[in-house]
N, C-alpha and C positions, 0 to 999 in steps of 0.2 A: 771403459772408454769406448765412446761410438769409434765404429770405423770408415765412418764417410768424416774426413778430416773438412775443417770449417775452412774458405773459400775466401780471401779479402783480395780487393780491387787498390794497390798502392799506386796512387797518379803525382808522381815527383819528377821535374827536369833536372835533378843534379843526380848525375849518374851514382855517382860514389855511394851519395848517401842512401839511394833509392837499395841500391847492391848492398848495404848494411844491413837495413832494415830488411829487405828480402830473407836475405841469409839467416840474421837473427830470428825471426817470425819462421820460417821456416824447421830450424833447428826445436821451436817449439811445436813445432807438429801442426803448424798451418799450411797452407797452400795459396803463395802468393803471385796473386798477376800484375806485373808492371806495365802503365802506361806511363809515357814521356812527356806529356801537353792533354789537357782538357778535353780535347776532341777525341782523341784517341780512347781517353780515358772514362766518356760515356760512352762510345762503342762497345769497351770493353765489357762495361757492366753491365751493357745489356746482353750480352752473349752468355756472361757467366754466370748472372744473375749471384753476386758475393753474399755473405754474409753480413759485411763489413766494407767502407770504403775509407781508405786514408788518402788525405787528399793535400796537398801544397795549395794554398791560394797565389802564391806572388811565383809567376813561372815564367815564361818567356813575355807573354801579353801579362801584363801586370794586372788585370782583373780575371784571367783564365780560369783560376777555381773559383773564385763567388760566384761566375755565371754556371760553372760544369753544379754545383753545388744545387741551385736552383733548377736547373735544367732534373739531376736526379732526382728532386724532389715532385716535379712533375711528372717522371717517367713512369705510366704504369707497371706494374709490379718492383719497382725499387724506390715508391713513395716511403718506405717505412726501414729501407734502410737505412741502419748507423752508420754515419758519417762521423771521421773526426777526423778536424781539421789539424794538419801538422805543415807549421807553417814559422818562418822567421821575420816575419811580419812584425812583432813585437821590438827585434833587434833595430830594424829601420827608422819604425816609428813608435818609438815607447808608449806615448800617448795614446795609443789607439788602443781601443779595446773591440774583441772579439765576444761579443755573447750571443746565444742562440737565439733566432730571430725567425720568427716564420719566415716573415716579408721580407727578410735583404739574406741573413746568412742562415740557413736553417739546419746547422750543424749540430752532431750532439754533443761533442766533447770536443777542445782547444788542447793542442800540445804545443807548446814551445821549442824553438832551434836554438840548440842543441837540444834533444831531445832524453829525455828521462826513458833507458830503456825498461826497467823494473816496473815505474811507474805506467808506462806506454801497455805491456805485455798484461798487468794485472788491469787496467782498462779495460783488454778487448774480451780479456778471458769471463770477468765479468758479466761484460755488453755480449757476448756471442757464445761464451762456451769455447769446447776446445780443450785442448791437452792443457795447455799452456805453462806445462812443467816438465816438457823435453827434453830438455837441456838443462847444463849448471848456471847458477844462477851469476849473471855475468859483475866482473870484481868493480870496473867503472863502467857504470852504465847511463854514458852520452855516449851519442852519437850525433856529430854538426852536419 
């Protein structure tokens, strides 16, 4: 196991769940930065330059992350970050579909709210490396 742990930027407005997924990601040997809103949340990632960004699209400004989303993908040195989009967008409006887009969403991976944490954790460990077996393996794993 490297010991420079892997780096993800989480940009979620709902406190709770942001503090879920922190704690869980964490407990697997990540190091997570939370921003509350979009703006915040490209700031962040140009400071920290993440490995990884998990991002909310439907936030206080109801297009916040498809703009922060695009915004990242123009920012030099964090054109080639992974992106994935966690988001309850689906709940609102079932019809809608999320697929990778250069031009509108250029996400690389869609999670669903409530959120699949086994399935969530084997995504980034995947997409980015990392322990990502720090912890036991959790017995229900959503988190809304």
């Amino acid at each position: 196991m490297s010991s420079l742990k892997k780096q993800i930027v989480l940009v979620d407005d709902d406190d709770d769940f942001a503090a879920a997924i922190k704690a869980f990601l964490e407990l697997h040997h990540y190091v997570v930065h939370r921003a509350a809103d979009a703006r915040a949340g490209l700031s962040l990632a140009k400071r920290v330059r993440p490995d990884l960004v998990l991002m909310d699209v439907m936030m206080d400004e109801r297009t916040d992350g498809f703009f922060a989303v695009q915004n990242l993908r123009r920012t030099p040195g964090l054109e080639q970050v992974p992106v994935f989009v966690v988001s309850s967008v689906y709940s609102v409006a079932r019809e809608f579909q999320v697929r990778p887009d250069p031009g509108w969403l250029a996400h690389d991976q869609f999670f669903s709210k409530p959120v699949d944490l086994p399935a969530l954790l084997k995504a980034i460990s995947a997409r980015i490396g990392g322990d990502g077996s720090g912890g036991p393996a959790p017995n229900s794993g959503t988190v809304k």
